[in-house]
C-alpha positions in Angstrom: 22.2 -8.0 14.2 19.2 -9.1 15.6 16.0 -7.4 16.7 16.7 -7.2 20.8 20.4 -6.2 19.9 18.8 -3.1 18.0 16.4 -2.1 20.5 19.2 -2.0 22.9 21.4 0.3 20.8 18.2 2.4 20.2 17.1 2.9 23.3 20.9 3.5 24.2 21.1 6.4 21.8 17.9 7.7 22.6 16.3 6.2 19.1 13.6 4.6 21.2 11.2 6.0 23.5 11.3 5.5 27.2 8.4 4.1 29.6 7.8 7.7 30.8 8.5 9.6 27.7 4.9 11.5 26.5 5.8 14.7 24.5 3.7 13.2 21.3 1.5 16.2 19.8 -1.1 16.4 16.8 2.2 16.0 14.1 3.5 12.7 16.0 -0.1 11.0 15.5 -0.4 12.0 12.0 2.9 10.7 10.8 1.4 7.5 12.4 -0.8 7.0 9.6 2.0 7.2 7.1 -0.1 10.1 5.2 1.8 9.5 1.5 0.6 5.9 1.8 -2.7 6.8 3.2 -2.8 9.2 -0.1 -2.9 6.2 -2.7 -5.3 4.3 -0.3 -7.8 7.4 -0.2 -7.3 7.6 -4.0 -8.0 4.5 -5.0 -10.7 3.7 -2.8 -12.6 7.0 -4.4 -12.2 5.2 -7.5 -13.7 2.5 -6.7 -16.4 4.3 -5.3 -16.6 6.5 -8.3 -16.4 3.8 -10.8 -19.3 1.7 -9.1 -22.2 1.7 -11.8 -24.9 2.7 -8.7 -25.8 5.9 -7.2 -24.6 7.1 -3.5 -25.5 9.9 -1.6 -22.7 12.0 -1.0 -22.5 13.0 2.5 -22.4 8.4 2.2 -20.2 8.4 -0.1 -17.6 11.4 2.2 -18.4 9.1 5.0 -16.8 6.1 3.5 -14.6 7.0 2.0 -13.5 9.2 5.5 -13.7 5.4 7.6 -11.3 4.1 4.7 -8.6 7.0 5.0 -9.3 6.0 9.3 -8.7 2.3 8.8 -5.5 2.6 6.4 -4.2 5.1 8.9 -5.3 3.3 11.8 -3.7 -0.1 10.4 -0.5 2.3 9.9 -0.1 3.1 13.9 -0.3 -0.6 14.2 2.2 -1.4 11.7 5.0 1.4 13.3 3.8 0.1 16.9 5.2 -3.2 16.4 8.1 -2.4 14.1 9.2 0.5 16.2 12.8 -1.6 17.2 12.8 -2.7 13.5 12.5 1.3 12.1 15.3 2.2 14.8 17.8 0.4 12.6 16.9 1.6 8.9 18.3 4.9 8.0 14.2 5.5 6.1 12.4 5.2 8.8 14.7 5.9 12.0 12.8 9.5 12.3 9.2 8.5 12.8 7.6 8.9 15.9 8.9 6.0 17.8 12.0 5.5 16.9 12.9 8.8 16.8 11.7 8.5 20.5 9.0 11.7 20.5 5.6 8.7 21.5 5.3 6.2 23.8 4.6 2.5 22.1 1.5 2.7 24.1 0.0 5.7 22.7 0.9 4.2 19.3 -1.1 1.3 19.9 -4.0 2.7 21.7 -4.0 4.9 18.8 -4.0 2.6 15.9 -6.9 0.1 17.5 -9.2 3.1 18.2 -9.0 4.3 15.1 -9.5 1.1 13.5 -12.3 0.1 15.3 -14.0 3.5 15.1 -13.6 3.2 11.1 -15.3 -0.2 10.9 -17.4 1.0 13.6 -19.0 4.0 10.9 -18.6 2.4 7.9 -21.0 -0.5 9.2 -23.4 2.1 10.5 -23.6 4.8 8.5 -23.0 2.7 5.1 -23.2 -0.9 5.0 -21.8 -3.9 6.8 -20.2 -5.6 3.6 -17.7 -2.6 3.4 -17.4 -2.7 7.0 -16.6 -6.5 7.0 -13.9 -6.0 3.9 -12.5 -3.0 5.6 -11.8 -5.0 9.3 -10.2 -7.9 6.7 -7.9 -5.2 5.2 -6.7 -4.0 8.8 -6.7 -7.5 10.2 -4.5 -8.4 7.0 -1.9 -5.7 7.4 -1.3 -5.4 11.0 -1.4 -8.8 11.8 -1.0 -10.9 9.1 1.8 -9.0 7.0 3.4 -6.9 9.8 3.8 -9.8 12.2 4.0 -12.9 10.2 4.6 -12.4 6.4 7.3 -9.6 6.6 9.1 -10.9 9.2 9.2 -14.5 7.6 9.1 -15.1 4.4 10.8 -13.0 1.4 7.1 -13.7 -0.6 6.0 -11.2 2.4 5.2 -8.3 -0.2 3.5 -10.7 -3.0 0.9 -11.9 -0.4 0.9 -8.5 1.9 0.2 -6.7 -1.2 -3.6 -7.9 -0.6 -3.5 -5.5 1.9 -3.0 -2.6 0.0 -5.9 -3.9 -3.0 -8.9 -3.5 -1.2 -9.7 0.1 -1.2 -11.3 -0.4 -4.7 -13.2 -3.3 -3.6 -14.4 -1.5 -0.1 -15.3 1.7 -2.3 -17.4 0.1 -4.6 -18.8 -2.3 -1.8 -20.2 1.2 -0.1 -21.7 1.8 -3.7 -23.1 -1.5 -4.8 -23.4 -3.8 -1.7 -21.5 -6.6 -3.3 -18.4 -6.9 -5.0 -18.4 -7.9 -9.1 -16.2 -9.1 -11.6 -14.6 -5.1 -12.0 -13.8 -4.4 -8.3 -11.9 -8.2 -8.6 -10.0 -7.3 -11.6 -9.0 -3.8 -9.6 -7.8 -5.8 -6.5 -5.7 -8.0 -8.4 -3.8 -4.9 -10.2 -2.8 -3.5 -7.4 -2.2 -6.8 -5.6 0.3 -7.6 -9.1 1.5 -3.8 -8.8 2.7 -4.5 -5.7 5.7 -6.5 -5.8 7.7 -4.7 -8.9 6.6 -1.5 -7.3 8.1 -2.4 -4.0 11.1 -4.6 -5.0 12.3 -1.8 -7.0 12.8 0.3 -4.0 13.8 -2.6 -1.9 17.0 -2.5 -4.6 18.3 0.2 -3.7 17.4 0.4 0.1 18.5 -3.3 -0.1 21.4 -2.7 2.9 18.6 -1.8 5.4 16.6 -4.3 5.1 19.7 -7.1 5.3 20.8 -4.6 8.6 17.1 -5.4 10.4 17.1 -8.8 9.4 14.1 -8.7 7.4 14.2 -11.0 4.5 13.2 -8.9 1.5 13.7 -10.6 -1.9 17.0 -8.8 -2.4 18.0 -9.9 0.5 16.8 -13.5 0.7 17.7 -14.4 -3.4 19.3 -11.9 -4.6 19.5 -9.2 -6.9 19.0 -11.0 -10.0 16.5 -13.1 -8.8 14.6 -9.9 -8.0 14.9 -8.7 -10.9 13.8 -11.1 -13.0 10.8 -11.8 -10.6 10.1 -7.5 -11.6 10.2 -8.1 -15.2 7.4 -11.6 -15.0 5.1 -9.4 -12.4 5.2 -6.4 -15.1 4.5 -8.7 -18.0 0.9 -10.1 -15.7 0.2 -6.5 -15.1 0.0 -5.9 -18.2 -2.8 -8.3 -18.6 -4.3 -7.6 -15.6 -4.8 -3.9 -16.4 -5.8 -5.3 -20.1 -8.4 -7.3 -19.3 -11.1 -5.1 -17.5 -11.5 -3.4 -21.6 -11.2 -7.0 -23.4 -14.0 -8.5 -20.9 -15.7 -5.2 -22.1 -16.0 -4.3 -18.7 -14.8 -0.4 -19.6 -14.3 1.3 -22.7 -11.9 2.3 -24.9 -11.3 5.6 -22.4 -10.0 3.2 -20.0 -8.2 0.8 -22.1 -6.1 2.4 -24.5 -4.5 4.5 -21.8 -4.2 1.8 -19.5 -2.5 -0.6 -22.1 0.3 2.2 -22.9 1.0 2.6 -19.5 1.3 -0.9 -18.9 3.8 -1.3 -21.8 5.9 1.8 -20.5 6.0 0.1 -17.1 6.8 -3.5 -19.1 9.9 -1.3 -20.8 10.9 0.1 -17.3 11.0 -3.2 -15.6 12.9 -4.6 -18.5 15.4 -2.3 -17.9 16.0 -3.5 -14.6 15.6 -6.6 -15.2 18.6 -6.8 -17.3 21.1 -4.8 -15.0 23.7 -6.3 -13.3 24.4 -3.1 -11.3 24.8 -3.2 -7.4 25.9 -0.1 -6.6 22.9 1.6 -4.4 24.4 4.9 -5.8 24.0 3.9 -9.5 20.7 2.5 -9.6 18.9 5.2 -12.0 16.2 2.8 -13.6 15.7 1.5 -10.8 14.7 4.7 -9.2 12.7 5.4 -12.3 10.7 2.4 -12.1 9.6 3.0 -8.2 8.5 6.5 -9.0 6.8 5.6 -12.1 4.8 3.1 -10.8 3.1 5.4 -8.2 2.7 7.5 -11.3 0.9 4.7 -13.2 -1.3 3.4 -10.4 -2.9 7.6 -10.2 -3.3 7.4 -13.7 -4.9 3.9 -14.0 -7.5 4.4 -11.8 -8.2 7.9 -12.9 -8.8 7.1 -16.7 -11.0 3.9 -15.1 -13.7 7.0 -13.2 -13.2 8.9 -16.8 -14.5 6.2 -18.4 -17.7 5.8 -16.0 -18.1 9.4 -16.9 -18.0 8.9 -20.1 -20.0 5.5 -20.4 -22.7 7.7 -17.9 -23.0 10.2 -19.9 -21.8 13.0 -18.0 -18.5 13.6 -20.0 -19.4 13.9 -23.4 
């Protein structure tokens, strides 16, 4: 089924909204912004901030890390703006705000660009342009180049979209510093490895959507095995990844023992999937576990990386 022939039926049933249809309120907009996603983006991008070795006013510091939370959700609108006819057809996303037919696409859009501009708007202003310049990357990146080119195209479309979701760090310590080191590289390229066993394990199980839409996840595209073999090698670079800020004595042990254990828990996980054979949507328990482990693991990373400042600063003994 292709994408016209779904946002026929949709707008036949009513999925879709029509030309004239404007009864969005305050709870349509906010879904926009996909708030649990927005959640890891705020957290992170604290960290980041937190973990930067300078010192930042904190009324700055709020104000950053507020145009951050405006430019993930902003990038968000975009994202459900143009894949309004492609959430119509999957049972996980068919109730959002567009499909679900409560917003006009307009409104969506109008939406997501003023938010986006007014976030690198701030952040420039108010904090400094290099964070302003990484944040408009990071929109630019999602909306356009992974929501309308990368997932649409290619099943590699979460390995290189995952960029989008790695610079929070990088723009939080950016506000800090000015410039971007060696530590707000490493934490970019662990969520950038993250990405792909985090999201193929939930593209597993939701891998019948996804082939409905025409969307070629890796599932999809090569397979089940495929996928989960490519899980298991992305797990095993995490683990260095996560490794290395402590071995390039870049943090301290406070940071790298935890982050080495959780590394190897999420190398046992993706193991476990790797080495399934089971198709059966219903009966995919480890793969479950691994999705909902990896959000765990990507809080607890980056909050035993700010303990670590703490501790290295002094301030937690």
């Amino acid at each position: 089924m292709d994408v016209k022939t779904i946002t026929q039926a949709a707008q036949h049933t009513g999925q879709l909204a029509s030309p004239d249809y404007v009864a969005a309120d305050w709870r349509d907009f906010y879904a926009l912004t996909k708030p649990r996603v927005m959640s890891l983006v705020i957290f992170t991008a604290l960290c980041g901030l937190l973990a930067a070795p300078g010192d930042i006013h904190p009324v700055i510091g709020f104000t950053a890390i507020l145009c951050i939370a405006l430019g993930a959700g902003g990038s968000a609108a975009l994202n459900q703006w143009y894949e309004a006819d492609i959430d119509a057809g999957m049972k996980r996303t068919s109730q959002r705000p567009l499909p679900a037919g409560r917003m006009q696409r307009q409104s969506a859009l109008h939406f997501g660009i003023g938010l986006s501009a007014l976030s690198v708007f701030i952040m420039g202003v108010a904090v400094n342009w290099l964070s302003a310049a990484i944040l408009a990357f990071s929109i630019f990146f999602y909306a356009v180049v992974y929501t309308m080119w990368l997932k649409p195209n290619t099943p590699q479309n979460i390995v290189i979209g995952g960029a989008a979701g790695a610079f929070p760090p990088v723009i939080g310590w950016a506000a800090v510093m000015n410039e971007v080191t060696l530590l707000p590289i490493l934490l970019f390229a662990l969520i950038f490895i993250w990405t792909p066993p985090h999201f193929w394990a939930l593209a597993l199980f939701m891998k019948s959507d996804y082939a409905k839409v025409g969307i070629p996840m890796m599932p999809v595209v090569a397979g089940e095995r495929a996928t989960r073999r490519q899980i298991f090698w992305y797990s095993l670079v995490l683990l260095a990844v996560a490794a290395a800020p402590f071995f390039l004595g870049l943090t301290g042990w406070v940071y790298g023992l935890p982050a080495i254990a959780l590394s190897l828990v999420f190398l046992m996980l993706a193991a476990k999937v790797g080495l399934r054979q089971e198709s059966d949507p219903a009966q995919m328990k480890p793969e479950k576990q691994l999705f909902a482990f990896s959000i765990l693991y990507l809080f607890v990373i980056f909050t035993v990386l700010v303990a670590d400042r703490l501790v290295a600063a002094g301030v937690l003994a």
